[in-house]
Backbone as numpy.savetxt, mean C-alpha at the origin, in Angstrom:
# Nx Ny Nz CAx CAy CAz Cx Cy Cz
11.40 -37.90 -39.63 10.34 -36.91 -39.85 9.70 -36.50 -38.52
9.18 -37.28 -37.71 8.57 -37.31 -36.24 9.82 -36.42 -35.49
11.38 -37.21 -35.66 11.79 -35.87 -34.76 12.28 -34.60 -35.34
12.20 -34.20 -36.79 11.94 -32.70 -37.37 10.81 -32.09 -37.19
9.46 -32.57 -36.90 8.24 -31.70 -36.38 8.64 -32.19 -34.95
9.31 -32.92 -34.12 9.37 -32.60 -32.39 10.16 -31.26 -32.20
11.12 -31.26 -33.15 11.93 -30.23 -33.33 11.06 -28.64 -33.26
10.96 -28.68 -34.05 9.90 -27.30 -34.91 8.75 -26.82 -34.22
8.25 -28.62 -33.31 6.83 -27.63 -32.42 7.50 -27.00 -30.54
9.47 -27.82 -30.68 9.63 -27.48 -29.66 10.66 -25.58 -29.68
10.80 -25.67 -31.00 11.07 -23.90 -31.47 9.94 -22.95 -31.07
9.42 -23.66 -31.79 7.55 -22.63 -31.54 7.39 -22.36 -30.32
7.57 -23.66 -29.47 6.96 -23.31 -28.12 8.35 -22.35 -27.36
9.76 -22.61 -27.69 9.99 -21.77 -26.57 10.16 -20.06 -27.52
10.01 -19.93 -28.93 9.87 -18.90 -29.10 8.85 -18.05 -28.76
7.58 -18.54 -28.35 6.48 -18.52 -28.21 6.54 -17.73 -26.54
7.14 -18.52 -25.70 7.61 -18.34 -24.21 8.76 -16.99 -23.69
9.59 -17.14 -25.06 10.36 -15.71 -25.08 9.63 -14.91 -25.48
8.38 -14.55 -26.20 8.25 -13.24 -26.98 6.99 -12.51 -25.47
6.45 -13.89 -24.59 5.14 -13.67 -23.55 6.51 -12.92 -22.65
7.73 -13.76 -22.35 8.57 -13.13 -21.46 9.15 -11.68 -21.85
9.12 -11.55 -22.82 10.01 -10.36 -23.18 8.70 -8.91 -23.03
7.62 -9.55 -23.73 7.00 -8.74 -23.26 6.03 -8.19 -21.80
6.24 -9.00 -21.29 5.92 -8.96 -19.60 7.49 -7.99 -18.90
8.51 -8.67 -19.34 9.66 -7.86 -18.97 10.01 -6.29 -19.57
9.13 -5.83 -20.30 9.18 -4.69 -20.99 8.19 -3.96 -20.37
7.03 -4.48 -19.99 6.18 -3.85 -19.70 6.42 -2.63 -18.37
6.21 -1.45 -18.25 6.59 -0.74 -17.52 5.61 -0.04 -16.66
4.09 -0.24 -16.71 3.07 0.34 -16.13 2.18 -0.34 -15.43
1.92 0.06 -14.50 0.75 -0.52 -13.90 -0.89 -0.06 -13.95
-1.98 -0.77 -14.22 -3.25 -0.18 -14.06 -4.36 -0.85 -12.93
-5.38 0.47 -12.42 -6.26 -0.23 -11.70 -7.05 0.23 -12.31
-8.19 -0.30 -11.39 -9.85 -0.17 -12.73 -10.63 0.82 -11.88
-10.05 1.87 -11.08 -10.86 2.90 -10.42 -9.66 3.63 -9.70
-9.95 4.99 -10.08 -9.04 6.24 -9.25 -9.44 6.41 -7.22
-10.60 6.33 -7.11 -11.36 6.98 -5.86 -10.77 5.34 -4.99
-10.41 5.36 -4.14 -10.20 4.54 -3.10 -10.11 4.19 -1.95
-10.35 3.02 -0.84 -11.14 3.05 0.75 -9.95 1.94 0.96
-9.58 2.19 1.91 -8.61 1.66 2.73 -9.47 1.11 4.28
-9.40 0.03 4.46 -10.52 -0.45 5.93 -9.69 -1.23 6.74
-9.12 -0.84 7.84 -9.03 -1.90 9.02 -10.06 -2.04 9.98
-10.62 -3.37 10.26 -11.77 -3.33 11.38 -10.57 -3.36 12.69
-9.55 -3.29 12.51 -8.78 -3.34 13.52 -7.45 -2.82 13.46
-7.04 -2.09 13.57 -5.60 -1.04 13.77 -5.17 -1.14 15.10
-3.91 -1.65 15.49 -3.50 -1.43 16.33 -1.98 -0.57 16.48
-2.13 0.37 17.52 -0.84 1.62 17.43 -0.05 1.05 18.84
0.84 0.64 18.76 1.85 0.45 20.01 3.03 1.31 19.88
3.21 1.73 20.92 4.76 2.11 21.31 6.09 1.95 22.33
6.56 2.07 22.39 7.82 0.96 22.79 7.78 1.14 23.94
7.21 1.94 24.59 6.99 2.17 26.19 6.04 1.10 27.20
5.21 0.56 26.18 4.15 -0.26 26.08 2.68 -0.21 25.89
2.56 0.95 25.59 0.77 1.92 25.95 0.84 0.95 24.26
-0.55 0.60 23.93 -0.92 -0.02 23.14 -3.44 0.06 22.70
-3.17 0.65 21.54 -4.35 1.18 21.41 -4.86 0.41 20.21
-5.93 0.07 20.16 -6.57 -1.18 19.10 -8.16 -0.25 18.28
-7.82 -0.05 17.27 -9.25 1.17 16.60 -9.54 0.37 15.03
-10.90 0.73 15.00 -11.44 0.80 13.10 -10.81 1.71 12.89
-10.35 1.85 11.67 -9.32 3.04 11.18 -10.04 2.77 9.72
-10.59 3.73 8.44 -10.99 4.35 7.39 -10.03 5.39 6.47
-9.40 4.75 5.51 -8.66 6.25 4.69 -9.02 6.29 3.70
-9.75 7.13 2.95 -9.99 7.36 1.55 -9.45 8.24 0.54
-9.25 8.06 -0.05 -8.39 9.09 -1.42 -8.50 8.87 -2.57
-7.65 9.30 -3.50 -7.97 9.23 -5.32 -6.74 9.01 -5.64
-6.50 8.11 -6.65 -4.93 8.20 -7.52 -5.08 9.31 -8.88
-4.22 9.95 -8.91 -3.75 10.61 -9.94 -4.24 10.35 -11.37
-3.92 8.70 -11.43 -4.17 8.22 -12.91 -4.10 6.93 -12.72
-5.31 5.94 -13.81 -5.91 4.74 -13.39 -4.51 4.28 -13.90
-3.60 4.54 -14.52 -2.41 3.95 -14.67 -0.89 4.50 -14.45
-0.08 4.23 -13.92 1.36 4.56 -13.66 2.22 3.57 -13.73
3.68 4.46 -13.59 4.39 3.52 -14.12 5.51 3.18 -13.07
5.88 1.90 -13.02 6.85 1.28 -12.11 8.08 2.22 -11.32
7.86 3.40 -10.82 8.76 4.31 -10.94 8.90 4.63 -9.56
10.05 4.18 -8.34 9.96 4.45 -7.08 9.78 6.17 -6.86
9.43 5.63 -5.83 8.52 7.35 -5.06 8.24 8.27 -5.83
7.20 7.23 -6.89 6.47 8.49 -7.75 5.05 8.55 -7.03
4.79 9.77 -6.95 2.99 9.70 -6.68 2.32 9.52 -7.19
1.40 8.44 -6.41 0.28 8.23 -7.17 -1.03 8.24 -6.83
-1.03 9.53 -5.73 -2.39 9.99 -5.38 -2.23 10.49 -3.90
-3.34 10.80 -3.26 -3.08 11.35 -2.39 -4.26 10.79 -1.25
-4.15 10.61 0.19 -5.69 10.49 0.87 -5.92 11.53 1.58
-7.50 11.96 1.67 -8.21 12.79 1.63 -8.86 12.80 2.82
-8.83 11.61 3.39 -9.85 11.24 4.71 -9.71 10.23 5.42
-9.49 10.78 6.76 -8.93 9.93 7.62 -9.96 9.54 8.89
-10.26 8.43 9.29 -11.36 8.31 10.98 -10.97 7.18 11.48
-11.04 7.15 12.83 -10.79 5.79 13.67 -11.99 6.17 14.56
-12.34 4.54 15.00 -13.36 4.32 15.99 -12.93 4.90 16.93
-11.82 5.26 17.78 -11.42 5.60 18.52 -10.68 7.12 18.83
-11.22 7.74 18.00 -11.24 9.18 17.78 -10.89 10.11 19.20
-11.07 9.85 20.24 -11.13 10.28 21.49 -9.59 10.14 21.63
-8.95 8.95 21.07 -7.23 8.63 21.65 -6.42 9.21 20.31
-6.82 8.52 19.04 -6.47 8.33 18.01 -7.46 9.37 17.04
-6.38 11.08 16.86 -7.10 11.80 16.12 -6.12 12.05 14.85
-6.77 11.97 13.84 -6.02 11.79 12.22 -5.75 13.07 12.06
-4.86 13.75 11.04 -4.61 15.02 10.45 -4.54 14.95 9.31
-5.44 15.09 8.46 -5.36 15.40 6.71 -5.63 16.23 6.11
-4.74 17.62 6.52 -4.98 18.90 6.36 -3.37 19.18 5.65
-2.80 19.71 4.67 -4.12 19.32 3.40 -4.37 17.87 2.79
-3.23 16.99 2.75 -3.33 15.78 2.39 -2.75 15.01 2.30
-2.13 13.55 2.65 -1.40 12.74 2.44 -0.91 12.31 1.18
0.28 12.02 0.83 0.64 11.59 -0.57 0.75 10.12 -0.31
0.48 9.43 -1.77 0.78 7.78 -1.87 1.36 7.61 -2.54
2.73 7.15 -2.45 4.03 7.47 -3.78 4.02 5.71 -3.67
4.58 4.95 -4.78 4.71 3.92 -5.15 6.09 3.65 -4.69
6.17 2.15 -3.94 7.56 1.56 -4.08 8.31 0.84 -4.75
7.53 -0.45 -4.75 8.14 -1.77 -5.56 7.03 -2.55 -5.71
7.05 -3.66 -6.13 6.25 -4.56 -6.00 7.22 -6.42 -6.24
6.54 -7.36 -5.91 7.08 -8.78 -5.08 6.13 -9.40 -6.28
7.09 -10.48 -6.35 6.93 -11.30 -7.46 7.79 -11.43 -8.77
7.50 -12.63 -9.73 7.68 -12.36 -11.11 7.42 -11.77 -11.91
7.48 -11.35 -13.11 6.15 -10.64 -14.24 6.55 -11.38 -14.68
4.85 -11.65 -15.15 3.80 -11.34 -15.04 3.35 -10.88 -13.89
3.90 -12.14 -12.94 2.59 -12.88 -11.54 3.37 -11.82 -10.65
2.57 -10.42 -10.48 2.92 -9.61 -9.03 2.27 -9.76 -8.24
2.56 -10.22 -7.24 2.06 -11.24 -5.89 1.32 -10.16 -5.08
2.14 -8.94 -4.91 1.82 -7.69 -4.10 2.31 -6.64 -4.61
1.36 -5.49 -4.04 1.90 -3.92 -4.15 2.45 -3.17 -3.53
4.24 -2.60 -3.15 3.89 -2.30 -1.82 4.14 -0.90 -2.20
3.60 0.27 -1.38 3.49 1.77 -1.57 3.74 2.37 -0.11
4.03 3.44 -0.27 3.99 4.50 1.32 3.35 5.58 1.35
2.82 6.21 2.29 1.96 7.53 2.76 3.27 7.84 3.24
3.34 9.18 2.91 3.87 10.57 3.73 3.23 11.25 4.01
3.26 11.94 5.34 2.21 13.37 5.91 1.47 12.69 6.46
1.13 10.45 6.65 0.43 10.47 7.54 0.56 10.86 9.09
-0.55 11.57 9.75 -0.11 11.66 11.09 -1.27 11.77 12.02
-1.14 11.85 13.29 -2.04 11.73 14.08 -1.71 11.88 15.49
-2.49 12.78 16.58 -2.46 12.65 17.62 -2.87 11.51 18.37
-2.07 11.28 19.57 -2.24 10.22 20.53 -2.35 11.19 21.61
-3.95 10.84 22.18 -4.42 11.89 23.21 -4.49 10.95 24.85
-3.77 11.16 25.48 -3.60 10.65 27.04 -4.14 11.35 27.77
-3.64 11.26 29.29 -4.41 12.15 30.22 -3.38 13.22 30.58
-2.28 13.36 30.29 -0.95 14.11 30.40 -0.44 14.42 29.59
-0.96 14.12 28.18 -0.16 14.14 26.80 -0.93 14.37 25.53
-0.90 15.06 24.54 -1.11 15.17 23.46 0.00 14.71 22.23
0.38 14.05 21.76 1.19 14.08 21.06 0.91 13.82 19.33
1.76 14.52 18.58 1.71 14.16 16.95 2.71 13.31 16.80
2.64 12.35 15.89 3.12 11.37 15.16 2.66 11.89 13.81
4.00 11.69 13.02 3.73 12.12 11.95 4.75 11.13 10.80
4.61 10.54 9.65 5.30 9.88 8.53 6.00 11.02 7.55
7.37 11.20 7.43 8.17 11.93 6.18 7.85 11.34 5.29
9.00 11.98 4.80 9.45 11.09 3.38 10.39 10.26 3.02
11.79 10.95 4.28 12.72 10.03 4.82 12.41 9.10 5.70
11.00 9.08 6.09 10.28 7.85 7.12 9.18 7.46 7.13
8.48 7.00 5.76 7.24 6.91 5.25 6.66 6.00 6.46
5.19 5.38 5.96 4.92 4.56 6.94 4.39 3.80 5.34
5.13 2.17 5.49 5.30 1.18 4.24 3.77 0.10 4.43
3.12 0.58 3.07 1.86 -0.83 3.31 2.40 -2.01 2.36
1.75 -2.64 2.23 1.73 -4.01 1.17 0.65 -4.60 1.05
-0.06 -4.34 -0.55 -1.63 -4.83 -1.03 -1.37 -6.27 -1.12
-1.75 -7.10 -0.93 -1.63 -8.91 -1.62 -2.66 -8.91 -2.74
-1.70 -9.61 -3.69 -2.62 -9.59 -5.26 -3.01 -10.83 -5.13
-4.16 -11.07 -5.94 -4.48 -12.73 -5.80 -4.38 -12.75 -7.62
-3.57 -14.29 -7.77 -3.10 -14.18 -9.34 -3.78 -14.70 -10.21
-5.40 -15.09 -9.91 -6.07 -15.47 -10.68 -6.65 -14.88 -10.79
-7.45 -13.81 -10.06 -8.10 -12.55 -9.87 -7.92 -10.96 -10.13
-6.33 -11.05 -10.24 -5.79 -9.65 -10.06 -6.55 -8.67 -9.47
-7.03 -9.02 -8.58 -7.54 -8.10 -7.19 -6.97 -8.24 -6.00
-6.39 -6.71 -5.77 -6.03 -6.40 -4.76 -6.92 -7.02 -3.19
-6.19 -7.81 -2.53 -6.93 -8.28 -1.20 -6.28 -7.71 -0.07
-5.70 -8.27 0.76 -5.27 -8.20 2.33 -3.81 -7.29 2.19
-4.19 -5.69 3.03 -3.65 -5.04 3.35 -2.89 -4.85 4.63
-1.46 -4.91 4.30 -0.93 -4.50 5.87 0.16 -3.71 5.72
0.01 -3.19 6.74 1.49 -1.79 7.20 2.89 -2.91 7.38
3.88 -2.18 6.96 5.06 -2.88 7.02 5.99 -2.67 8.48
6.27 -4.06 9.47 6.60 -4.10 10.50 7.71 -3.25 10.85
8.50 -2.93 9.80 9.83 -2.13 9.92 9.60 -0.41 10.21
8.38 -0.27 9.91 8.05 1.45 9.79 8.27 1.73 11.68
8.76 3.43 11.65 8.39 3.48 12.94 8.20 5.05 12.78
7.43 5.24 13.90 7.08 7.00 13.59 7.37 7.69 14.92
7.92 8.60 15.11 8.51 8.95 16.12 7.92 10.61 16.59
7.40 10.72 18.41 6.29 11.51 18.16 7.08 12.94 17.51
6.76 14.01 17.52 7.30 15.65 17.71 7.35 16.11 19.16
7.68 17.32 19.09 8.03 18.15 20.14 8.75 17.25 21.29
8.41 17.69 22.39 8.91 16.89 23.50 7.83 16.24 24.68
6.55 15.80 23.75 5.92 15.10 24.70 6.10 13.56 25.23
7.14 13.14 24.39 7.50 11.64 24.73 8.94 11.79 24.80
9.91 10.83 25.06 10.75 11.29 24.56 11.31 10.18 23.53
12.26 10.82 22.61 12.59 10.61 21.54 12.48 8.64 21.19
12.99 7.67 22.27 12.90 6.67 22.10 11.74 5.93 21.97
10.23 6.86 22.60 9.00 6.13 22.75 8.39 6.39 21.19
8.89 5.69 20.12 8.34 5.21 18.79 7.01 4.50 19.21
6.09 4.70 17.97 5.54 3.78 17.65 5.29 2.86 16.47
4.82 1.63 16.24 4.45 0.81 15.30 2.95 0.57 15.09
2.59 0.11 13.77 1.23 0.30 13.82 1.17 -1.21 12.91
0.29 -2.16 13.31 -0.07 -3.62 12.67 -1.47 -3.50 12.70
-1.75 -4.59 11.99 -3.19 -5.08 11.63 -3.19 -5.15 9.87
-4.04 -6.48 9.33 -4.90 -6.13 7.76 -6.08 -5.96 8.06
-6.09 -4.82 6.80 -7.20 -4.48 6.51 -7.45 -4.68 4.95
-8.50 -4.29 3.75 -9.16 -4.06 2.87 -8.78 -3.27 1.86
-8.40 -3.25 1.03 -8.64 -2.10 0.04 -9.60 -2.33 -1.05
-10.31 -1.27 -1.35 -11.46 -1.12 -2.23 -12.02 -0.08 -3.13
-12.56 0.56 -4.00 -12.98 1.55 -4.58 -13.79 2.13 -3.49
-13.77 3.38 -3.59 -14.62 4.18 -2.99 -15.83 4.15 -2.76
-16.85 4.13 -2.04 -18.49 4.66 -2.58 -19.09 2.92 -2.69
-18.62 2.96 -3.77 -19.19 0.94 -4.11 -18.61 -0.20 -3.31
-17.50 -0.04 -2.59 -17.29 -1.01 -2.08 -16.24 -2.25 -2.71
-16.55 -2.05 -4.38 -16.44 -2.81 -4.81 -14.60 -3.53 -4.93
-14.25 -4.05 -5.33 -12.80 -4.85 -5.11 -11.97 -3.60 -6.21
-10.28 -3.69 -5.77 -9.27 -3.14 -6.85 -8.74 -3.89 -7.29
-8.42 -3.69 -8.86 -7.73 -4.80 -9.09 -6.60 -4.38 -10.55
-5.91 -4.80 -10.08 -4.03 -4.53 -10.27 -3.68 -5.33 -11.85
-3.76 -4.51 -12.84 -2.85 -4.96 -13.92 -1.68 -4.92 -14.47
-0.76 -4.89 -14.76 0.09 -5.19 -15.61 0.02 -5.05 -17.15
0.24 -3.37 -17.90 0.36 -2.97 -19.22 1.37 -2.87 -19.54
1.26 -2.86 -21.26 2.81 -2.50 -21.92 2.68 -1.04 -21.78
């Protein structure tokens, strides 16, 4: 008798474990709990392979489309609106008319998505020298790659960073073609206005 109910409570439990898995594996959307959003590095740093190397507060703010989307590479899902660095004099932003934020993938199991990672296209920006003006600018064939870190007890989005592999390469012919740059540092992501934390669900 004892091992026909060990039996029966050990059915339950892994039917129980397939139906949480199946539906975590079905699930196809993602939600946050606010559209308007602030992107913060107290520290951005822009290097390029030549060696000139520039360290700024950098600020981007924008809106997503919709508090929910769905797992769908390089779909958009909003756009930023506003761009500033402390260092405005070297490092001048262009968000005329606006950057897109298309979704990539995301790291982890499902449930537990560890991180978010997404890309800007159209970000760009002059690097102002004493001989040089130059634009740097992100395609689409050459986004520039972030990655949010989820915390899994919280599902709030924490520690933001640009992905080491990105490289942006200036225009015209004020550098030449090999002097790329890379851009490191974490920063913040947050709702707009309030300050307050984002935080990353997982819907059917």
């Amino acid at each position: 008798m004892q091992r026909y109910t060990g039996a029966v409570w050990l059915t339950l439990a892994l039917a129980s474990a397939l139906a949480m898995w199946t539906a975590s594996a079905s699930a196809t959307r993602l939600s946050v709990n606010r559209r308007d959003i602030r992107m913060v590095w107290n520290e951005m740093t822009f290097r390029t392979t030549s060696g000139e190397r520039v360290t700024c507060g950098v600020t981007l703010e924008g809106e997503l489309e919709a508090s929910t989307f769905a797992k769908t590479i390089d779909l958009r899902m909003g756009v930023i609106t506003a761009a500033a660095s402390s260092c405005s004099s070297t490092i001048r932003f262009l968000t005329v008319p606006s950057w897109d934020i298309r979704y990539e993938s995301f790291s982890g199991i499902l449930p537990e998505i560890r991180a978010l990672r997404f890309k800007i296209t159209g970000f760009a920006f002059n690097w102002v020298g004493f001989f040089y003006d130059c634009l740097y600018r992100s395609e689409l064939s050459r986004p520039l790659a972030f990655e949010a870190t989820r915390n899994l007890a919280t599902s709030q989005l924490t520690r933001l960073d640009p992905s080491s592999t990105t490289r942006l390469t200036p225009g015209g012919s004020c550098r030449p073609e090999r002097d790329t740059v890379t851009i490191s540092g974490s920063g913040t992501i947050s709702k707009r206005g309030e300050g307050e934390g984002m935080f990353l669900t997982l819907i059917a």
